[in-house]
MDAnalysis code that builds the backbone (N, CA, C; Angstrom):
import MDAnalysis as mda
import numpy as np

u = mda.Universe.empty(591, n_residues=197, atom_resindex=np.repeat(np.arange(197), 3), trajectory=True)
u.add_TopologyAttr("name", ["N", "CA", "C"] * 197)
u.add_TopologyAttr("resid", np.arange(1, 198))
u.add_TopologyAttr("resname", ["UNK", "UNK", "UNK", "UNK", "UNK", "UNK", "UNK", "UNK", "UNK", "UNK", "UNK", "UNK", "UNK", "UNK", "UNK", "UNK", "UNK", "UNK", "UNK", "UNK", "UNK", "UNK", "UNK", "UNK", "UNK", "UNK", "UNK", "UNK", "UNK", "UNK", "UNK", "UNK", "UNK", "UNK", "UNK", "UNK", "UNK", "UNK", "UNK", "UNK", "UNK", "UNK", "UNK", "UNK", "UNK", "UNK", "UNK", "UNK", "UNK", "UNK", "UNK", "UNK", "UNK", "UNK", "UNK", "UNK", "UNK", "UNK", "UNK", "UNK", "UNK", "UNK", "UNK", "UNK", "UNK", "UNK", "UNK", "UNK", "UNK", "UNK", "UNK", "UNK", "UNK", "UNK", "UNK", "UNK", "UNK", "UNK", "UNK", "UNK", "UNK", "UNK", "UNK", "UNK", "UNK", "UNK", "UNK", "UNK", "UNK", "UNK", "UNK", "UNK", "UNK", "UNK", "UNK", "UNK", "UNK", "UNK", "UNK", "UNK", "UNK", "UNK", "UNK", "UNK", "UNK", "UNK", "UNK", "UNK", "UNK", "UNK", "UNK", "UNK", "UNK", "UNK", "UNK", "UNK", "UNK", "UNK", "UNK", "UNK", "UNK", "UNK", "UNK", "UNK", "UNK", "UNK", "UNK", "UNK", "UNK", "UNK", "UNK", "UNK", "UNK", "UNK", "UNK", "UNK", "UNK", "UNK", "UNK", "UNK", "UNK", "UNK", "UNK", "UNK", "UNK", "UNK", "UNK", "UNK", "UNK", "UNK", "UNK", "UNK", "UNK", "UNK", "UNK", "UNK", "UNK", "UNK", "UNK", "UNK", "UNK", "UNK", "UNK", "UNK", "UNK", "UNK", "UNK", "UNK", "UNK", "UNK", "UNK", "UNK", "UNK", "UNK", "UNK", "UNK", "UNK", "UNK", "UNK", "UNK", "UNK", "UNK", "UNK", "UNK", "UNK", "UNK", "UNK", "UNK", "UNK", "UNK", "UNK", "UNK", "UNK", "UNK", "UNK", "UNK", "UNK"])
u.atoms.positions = np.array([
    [10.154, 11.143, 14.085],
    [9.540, 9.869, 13.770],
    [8.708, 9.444, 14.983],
    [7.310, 8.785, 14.807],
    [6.959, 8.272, 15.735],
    [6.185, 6.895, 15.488],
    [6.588, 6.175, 16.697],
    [6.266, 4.897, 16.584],
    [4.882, 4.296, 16.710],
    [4.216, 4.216, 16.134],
    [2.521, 3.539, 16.299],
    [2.994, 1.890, 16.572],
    [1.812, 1.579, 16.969],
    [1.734, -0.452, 16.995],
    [0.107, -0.577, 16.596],
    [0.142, -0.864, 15.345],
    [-0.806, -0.941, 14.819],
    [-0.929, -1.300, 13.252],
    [-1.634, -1.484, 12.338],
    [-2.117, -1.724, 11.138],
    [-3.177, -0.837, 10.271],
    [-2.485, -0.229, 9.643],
    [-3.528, 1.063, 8.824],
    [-4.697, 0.647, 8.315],
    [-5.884, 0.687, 8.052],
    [-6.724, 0.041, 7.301],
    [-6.949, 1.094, 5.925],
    [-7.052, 2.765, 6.561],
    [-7.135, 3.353, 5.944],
    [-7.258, 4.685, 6.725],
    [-6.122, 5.850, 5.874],
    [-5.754, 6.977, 6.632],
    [-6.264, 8.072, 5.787],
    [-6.796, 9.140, 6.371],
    [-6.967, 10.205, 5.250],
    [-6.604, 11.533, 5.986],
    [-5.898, 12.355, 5.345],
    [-5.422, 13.779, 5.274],
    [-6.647, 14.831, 5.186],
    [-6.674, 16.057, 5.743],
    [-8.167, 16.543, 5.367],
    [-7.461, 17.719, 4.321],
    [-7.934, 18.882, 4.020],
    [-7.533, 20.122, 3.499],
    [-8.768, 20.786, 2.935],
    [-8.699, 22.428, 2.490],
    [-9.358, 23.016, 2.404],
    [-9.815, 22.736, 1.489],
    [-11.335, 23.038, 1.337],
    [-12.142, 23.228, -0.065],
    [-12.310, 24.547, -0.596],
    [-12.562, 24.509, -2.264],
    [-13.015, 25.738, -2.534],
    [-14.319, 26.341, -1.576],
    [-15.175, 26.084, -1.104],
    [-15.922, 26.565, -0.426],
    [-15.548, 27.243, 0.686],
    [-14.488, 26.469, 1.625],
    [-14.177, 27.263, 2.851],
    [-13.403, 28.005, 2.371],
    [-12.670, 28.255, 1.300],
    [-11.506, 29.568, 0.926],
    [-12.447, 30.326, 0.319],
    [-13.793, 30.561, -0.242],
    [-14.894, 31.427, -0.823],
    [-14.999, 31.890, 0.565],
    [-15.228, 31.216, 1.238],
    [-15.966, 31.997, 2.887],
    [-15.026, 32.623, 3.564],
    [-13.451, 32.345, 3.363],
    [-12.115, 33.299, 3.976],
    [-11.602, 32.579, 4.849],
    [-12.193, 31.214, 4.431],
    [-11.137, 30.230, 5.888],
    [-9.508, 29.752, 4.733],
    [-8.579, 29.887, 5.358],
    [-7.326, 29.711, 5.134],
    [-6.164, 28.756, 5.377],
    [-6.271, 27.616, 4.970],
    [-5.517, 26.233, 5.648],
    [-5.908, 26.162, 7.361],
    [-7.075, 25.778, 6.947],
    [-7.460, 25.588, 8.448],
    [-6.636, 24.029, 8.936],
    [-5.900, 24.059, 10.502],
    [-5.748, 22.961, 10.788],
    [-6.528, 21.937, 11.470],
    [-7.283, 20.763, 10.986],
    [-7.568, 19.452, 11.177],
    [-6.992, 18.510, 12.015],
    [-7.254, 17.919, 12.687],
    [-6.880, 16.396, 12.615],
    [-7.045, 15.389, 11.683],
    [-5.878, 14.648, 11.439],
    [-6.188, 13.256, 10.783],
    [-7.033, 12.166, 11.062],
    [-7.435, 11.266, 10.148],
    [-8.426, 9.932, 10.627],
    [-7.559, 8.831, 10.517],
    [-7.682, 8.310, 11.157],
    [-7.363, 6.343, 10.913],
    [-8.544, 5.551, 11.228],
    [-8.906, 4.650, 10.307],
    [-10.073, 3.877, 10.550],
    [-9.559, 2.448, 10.035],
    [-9.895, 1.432, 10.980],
    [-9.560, -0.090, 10.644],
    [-11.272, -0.805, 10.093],
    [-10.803, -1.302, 9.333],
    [-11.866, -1.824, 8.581],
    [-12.749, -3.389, 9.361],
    [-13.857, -3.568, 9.166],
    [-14.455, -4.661, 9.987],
    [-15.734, -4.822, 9.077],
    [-15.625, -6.392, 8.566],
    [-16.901, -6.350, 7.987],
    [-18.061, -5.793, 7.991],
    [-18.389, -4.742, 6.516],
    [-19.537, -3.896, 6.487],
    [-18.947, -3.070, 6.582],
    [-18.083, -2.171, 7.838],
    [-18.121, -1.105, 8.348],
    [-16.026, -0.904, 8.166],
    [-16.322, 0.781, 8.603],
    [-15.114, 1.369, 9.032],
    [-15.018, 1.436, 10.626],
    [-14.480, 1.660, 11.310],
    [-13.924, 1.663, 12.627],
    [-13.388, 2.935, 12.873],
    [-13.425, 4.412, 13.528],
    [-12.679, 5.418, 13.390],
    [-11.693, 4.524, 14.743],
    [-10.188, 4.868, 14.425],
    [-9.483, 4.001, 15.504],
    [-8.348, 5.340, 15.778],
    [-8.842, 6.598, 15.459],
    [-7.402, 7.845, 15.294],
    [-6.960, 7.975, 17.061],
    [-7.921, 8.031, 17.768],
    [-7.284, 8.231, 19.304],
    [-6.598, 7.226, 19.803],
    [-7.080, 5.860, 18.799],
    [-5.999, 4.661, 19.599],
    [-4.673, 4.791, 19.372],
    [-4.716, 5.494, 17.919],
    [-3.255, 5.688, 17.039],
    [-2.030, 6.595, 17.812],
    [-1.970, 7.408, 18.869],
    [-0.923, 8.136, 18.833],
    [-1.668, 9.692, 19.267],
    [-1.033, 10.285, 19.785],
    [-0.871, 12.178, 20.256],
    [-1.139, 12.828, 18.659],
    [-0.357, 11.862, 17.897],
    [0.088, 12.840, 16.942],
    [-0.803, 12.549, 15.845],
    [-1.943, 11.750, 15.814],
    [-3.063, 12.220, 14.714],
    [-4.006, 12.991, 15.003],
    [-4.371, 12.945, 16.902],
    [-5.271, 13.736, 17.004],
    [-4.938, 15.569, 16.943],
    [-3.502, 15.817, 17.008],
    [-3.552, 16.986, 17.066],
    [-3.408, 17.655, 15.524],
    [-4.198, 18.507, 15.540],
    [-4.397, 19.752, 14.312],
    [-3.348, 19.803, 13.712],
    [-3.482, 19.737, 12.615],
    [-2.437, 19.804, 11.389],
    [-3.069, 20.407, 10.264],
    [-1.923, 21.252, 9.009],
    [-2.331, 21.550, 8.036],
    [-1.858, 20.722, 6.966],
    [-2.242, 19.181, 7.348],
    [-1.620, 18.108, 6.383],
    [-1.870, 18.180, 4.867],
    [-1.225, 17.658, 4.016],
    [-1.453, 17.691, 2.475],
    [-1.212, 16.223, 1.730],
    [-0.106, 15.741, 2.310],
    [0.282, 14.496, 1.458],
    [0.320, 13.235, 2.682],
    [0.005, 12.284, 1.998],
    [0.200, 10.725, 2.636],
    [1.044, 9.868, 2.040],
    [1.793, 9.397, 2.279],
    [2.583, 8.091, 1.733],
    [2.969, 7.021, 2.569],
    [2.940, 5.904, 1.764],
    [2.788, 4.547, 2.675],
    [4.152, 3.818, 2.201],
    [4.929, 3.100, 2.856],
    [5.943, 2.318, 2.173],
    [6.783, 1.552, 3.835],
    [7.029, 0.068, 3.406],
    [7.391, -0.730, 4.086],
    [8.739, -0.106, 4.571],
    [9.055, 1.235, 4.837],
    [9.787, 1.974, 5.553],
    [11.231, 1.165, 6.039],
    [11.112, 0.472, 7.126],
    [12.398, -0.068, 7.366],
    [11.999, -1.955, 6.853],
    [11.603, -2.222, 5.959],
    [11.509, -3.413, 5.645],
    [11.229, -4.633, 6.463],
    [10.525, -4.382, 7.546],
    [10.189, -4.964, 8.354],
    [8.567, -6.066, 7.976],
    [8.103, -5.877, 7.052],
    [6.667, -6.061, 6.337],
    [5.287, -5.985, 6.715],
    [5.818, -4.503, 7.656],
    [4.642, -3.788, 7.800],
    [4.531, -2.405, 6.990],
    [3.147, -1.978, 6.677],
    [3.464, -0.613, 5.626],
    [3.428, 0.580, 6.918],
    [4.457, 1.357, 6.564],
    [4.673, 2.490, 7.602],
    [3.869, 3.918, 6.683],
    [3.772, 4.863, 7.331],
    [3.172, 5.991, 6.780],
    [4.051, 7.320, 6.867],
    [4.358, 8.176, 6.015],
    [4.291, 9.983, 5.652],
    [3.586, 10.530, 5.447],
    [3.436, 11.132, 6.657],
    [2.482, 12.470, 6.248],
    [3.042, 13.640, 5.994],
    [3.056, 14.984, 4.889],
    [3.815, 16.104, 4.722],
    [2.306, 16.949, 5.554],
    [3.488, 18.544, 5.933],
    [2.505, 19.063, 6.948],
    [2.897, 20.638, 5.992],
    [1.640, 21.010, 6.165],
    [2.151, 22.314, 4.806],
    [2.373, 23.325, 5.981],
    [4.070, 23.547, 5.575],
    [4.447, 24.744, 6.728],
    [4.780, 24.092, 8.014],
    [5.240, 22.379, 8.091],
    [5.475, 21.924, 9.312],
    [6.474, 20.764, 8.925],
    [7.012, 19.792, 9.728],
    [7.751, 18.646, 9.150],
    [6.620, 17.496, 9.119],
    [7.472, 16.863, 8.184],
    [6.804, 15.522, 8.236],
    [6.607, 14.891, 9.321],
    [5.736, 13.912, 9.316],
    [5.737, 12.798, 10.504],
    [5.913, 11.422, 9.827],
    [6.828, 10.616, 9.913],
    [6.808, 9.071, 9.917],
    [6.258, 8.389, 11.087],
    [5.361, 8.164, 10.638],
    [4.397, 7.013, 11.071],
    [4.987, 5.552, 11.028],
    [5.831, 5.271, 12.354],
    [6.365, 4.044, 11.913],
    [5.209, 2.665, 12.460],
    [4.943, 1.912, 11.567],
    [3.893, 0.977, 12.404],
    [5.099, -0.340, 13.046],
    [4.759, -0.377, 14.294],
    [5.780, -1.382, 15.021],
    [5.031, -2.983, 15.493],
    [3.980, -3.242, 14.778],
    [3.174, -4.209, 15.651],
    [2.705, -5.276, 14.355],
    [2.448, -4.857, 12.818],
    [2.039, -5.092, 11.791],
    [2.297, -6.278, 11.342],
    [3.634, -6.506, 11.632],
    [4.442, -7.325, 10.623],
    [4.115, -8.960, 12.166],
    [3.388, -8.610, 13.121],
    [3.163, -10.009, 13.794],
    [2.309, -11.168, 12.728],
    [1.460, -10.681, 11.491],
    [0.999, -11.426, 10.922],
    [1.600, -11.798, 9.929],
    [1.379, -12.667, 8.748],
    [2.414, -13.048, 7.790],
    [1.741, -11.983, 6.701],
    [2.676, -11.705, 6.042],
    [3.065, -10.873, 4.552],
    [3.552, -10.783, 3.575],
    [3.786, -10.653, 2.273],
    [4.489, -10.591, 1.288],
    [4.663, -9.868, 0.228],
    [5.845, -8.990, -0.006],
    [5.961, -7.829, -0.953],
    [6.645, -8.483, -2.126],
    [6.298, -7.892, -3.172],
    [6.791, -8.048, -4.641],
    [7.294, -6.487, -5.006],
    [8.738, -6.789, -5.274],
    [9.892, -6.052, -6.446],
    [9.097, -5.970, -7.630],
    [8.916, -5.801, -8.564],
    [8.931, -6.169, -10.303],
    [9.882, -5.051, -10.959],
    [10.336, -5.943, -11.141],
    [11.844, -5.355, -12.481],
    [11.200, -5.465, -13.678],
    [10.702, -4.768, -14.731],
    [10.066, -4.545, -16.061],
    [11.345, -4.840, -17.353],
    [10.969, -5.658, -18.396],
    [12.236, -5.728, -18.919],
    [11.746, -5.224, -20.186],
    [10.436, -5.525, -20.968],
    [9.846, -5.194, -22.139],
    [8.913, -4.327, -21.926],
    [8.386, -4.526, -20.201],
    [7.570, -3.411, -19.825],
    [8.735, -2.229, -19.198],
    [7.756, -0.908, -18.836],
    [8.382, -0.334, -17.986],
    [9.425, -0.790, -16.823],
    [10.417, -0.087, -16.391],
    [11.558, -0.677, -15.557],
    [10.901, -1.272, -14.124],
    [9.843, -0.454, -13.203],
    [9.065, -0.833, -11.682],
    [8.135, -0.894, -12.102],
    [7.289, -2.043, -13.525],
    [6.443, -2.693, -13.544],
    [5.186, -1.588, -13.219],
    [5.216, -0.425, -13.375],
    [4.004, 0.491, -12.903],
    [3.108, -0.419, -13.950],
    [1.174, -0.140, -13.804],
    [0.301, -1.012, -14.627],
    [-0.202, -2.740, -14.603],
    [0.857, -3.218, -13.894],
    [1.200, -4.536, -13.849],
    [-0.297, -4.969, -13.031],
    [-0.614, -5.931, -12.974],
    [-1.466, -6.226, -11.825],
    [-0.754, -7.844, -11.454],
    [-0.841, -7.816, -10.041],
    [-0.437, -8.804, -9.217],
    [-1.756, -9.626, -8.569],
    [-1.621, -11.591, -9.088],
    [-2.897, -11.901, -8.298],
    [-2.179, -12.542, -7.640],
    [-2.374, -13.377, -5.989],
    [-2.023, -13.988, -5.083],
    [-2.933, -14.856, -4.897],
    [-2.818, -16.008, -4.599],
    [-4.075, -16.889, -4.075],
    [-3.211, -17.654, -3.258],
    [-4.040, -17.623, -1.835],
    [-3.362, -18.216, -0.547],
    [-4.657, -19.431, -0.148],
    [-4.274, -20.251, 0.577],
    [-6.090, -21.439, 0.585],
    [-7.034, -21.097, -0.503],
    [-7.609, -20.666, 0.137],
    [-8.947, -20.744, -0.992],
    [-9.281, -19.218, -1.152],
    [-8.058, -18.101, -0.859],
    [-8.401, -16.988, -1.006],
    [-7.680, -16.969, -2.399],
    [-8.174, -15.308, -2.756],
    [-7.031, -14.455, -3.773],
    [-7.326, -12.852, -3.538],
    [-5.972, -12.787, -4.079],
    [-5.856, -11.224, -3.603],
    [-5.585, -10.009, -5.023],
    [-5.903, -9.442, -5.342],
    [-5.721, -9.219, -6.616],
    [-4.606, -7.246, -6.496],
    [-4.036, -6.896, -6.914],
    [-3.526, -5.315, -6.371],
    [-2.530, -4.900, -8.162],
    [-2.420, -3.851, -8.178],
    [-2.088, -2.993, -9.530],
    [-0.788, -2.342, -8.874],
    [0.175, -2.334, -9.228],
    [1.730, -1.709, -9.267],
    [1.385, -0.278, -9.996],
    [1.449, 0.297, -8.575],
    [1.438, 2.281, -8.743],
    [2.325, 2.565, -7.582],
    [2.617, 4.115, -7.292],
    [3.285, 4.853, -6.631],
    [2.062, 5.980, -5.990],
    [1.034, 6.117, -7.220],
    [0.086, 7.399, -6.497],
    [-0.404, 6.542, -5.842],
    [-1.667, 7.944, -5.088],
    [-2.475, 7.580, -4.080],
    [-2.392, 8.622, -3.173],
    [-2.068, 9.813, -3.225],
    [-2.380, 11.109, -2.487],
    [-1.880, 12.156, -2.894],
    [-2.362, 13.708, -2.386],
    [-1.687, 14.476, -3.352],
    [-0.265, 14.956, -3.028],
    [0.161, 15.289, -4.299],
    [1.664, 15.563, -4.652],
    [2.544, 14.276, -3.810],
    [2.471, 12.854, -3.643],
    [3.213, 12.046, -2.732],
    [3.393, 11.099, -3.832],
    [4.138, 10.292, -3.383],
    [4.601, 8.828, -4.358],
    [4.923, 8.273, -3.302],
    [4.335, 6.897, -3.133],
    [4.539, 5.822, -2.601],
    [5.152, 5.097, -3.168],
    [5.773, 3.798, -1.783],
    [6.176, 2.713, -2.717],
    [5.577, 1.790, -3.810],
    [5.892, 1.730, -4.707],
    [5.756, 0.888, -5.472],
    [5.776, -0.686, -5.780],
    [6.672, -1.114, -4.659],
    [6.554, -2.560, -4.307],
    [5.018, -3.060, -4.233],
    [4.862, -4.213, -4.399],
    [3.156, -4.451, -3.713],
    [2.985, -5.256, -2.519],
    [2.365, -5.307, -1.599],
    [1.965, -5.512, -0.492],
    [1.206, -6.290, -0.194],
    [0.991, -7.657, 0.181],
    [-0.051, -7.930, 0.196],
    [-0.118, -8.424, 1.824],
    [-0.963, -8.143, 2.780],
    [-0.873, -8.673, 4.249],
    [-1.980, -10.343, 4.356],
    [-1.764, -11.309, 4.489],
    [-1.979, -12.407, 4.798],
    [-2.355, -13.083, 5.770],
    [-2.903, -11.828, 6.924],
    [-3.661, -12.412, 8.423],
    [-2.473, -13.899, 8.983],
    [-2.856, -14.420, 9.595],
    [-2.522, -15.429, 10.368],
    [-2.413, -16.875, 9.587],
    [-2.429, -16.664, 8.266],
    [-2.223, -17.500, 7.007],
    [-0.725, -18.256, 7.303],
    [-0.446, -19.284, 7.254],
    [0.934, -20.236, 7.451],
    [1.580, -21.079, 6.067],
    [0.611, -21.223, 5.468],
    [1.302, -21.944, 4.486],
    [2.143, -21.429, 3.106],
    [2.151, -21.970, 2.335],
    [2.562, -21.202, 0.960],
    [1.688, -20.668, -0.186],
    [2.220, -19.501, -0.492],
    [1.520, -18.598, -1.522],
    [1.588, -18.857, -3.128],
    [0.958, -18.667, -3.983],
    [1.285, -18.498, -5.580],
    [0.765, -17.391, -6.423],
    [1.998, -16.632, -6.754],
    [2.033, -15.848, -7.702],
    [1.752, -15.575, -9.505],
    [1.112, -14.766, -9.956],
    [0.795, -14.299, -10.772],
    [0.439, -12.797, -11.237],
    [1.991, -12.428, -12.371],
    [2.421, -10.723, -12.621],
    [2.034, -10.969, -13.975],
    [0.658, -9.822, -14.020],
    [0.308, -9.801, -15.513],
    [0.944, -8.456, -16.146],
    [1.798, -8.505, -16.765],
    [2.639, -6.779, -17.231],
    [2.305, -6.549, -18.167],
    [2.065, -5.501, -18.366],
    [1.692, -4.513, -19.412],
    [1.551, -4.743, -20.214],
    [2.872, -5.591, -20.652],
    [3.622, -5.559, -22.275],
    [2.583, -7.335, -22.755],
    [1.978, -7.727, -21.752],
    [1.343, -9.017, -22.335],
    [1.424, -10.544, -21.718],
    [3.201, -10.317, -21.336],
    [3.716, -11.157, -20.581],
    [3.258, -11.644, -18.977],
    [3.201, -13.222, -18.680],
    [2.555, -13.184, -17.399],
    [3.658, -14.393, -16.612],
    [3.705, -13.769, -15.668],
    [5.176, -15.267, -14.812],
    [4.117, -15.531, -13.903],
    [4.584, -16.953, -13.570],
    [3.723, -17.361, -12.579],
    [5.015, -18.039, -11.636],
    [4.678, -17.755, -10.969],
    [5.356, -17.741, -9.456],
    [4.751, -18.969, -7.788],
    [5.118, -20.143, -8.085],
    [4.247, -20.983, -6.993],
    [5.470, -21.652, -5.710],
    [4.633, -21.955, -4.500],
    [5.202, -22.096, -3.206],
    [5.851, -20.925, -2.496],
    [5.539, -20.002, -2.995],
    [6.273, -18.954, -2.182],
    [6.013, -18.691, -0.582],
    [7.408, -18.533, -0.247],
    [6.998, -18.882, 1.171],
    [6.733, -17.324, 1.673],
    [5.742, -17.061, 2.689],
    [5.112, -15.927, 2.849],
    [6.342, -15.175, 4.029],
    [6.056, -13.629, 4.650],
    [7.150, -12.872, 5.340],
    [8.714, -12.813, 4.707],
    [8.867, -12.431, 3.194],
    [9.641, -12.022, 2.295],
    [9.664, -10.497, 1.223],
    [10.396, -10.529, 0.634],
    [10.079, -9.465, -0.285],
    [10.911, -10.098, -1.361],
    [9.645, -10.358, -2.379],
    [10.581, -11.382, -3.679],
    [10.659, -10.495, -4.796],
    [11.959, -10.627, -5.774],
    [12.187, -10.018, -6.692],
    [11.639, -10.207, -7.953],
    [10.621, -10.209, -8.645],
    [10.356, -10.514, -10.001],
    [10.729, -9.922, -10.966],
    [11.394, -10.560, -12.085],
    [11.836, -9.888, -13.078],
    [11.210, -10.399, -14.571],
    [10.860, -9.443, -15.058],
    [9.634, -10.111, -15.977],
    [10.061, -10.660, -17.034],
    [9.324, -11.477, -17.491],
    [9.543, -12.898, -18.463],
    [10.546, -13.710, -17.881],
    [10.555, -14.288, -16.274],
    [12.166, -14.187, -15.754],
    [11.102, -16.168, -15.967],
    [10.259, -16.374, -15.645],
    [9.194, -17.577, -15.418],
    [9.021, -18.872, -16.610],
    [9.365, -17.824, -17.811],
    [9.693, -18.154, -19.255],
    [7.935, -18.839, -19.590],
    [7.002, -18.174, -19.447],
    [5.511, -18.459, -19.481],
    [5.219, -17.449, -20.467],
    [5.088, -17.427, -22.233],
    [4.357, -16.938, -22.562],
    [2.811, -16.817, -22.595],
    [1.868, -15.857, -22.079],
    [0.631, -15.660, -21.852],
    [-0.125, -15.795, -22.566],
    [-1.078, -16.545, -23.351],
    [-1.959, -16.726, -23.802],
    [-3.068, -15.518, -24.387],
    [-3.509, -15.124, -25.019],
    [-4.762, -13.716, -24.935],
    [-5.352, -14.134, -24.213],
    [-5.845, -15.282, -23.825],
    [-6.955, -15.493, -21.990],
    [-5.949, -15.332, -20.685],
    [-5.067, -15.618, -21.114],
    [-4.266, -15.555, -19.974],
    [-3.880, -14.262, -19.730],
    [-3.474, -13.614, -20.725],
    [-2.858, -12.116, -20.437],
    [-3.915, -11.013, -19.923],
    [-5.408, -11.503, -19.713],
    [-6.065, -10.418, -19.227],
    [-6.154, -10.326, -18.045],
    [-6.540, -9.236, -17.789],
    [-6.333, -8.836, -16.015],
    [-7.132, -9.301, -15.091],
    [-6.659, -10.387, -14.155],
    [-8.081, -10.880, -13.163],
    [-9.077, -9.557, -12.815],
    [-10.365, -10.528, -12.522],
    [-11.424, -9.478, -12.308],
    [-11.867, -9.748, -11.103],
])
């Protein structure tokens, strides 16, 4: 395991293409990227990250999940023909955050499909309940949402599958809340039940 202090913006794994295996190259090893995001632009930030993105790997899979529940998202990387690395992020969780459970009762059981909106001040945050997102990996499924330096209280809204929508208000942010669907007792409307855009 190794410890980063930092905030992912966005990580990517490299691997071979059909082209370089036409030409006889063979799991060539790479380095990984980390890039933090900044209006407009990406940021490559991989040398700030750690020894262990810049050195060559024959990586394949990524997975992200609030690891020790701390409410920062930590990272797995699988190494084809090597061990994993946990990417623990140790610095993340200084800003405020908030993860959502969904327990599915008419929908699926972990709410996969669901979409989650958040609106904090005058923001909103909108995110879809999945596990993919790299190959052969499953992530957590909880949803995530990070909240910068935001202090006050949040309000929730789980649109599930099955039609049903709970709405969820004052939530206080740096938690991980359990939703259990139709738990709100809000039947959804057909305007209501569609998926923010």
């Amino acid at each position: 395991m190794i410890r980063i202090r930092t905030w992912l913006s966005l990580m990517a794994t490299l691997w071979t293409t059909r082209a370089q295996l036409r030409a006889g190259a063979f799991l060539p090893a790479t380095q990984n990227f980390c890039w933090r995001t900044s209006p407009g632009l990406y940021e490559d930030v991989t040398s700030e990250r750690g020894e262990v993105l810049t050195v060559p790997q024959v990586s394949r899979g990524l997975a992200w999940a609030d690891y020790d529940n701390d409410g920062d998202l930590d990272v797995l990387v699988s190494n084809c023909g090597g061990s994993p690395v946990l990417l623990r992020n140790e610095g993340g969780n200084e800003n405020a955050w908030l993860q959502l459970r969904l327990v599915g009762k008419k929908s699926n059981r972990n709410g996969f499909g669901a979409f989650v909106e958040l609106k904090y001040g005058e923001k909103r945050l909108v995110s879809q309940v999945t596990s993919a997102g790299s190959y052969l990996s499953a992530s957590d499924y909880r949803v995530h949402f990070g909240l910068g330096d935001y202090q006050g209280k949040v309000e929730i809204t789980v649109y599930w599958p099955s039609g049903i929508r709970d709405h969820l208000r004052e939530l206080q942010p740096r938690q991980i809340v359990v939703v259990e669907e139709g738990s709100t007792n809000h039947p959804a409307t057909a305007a209501e039940a569609r998926v923010p855009g």
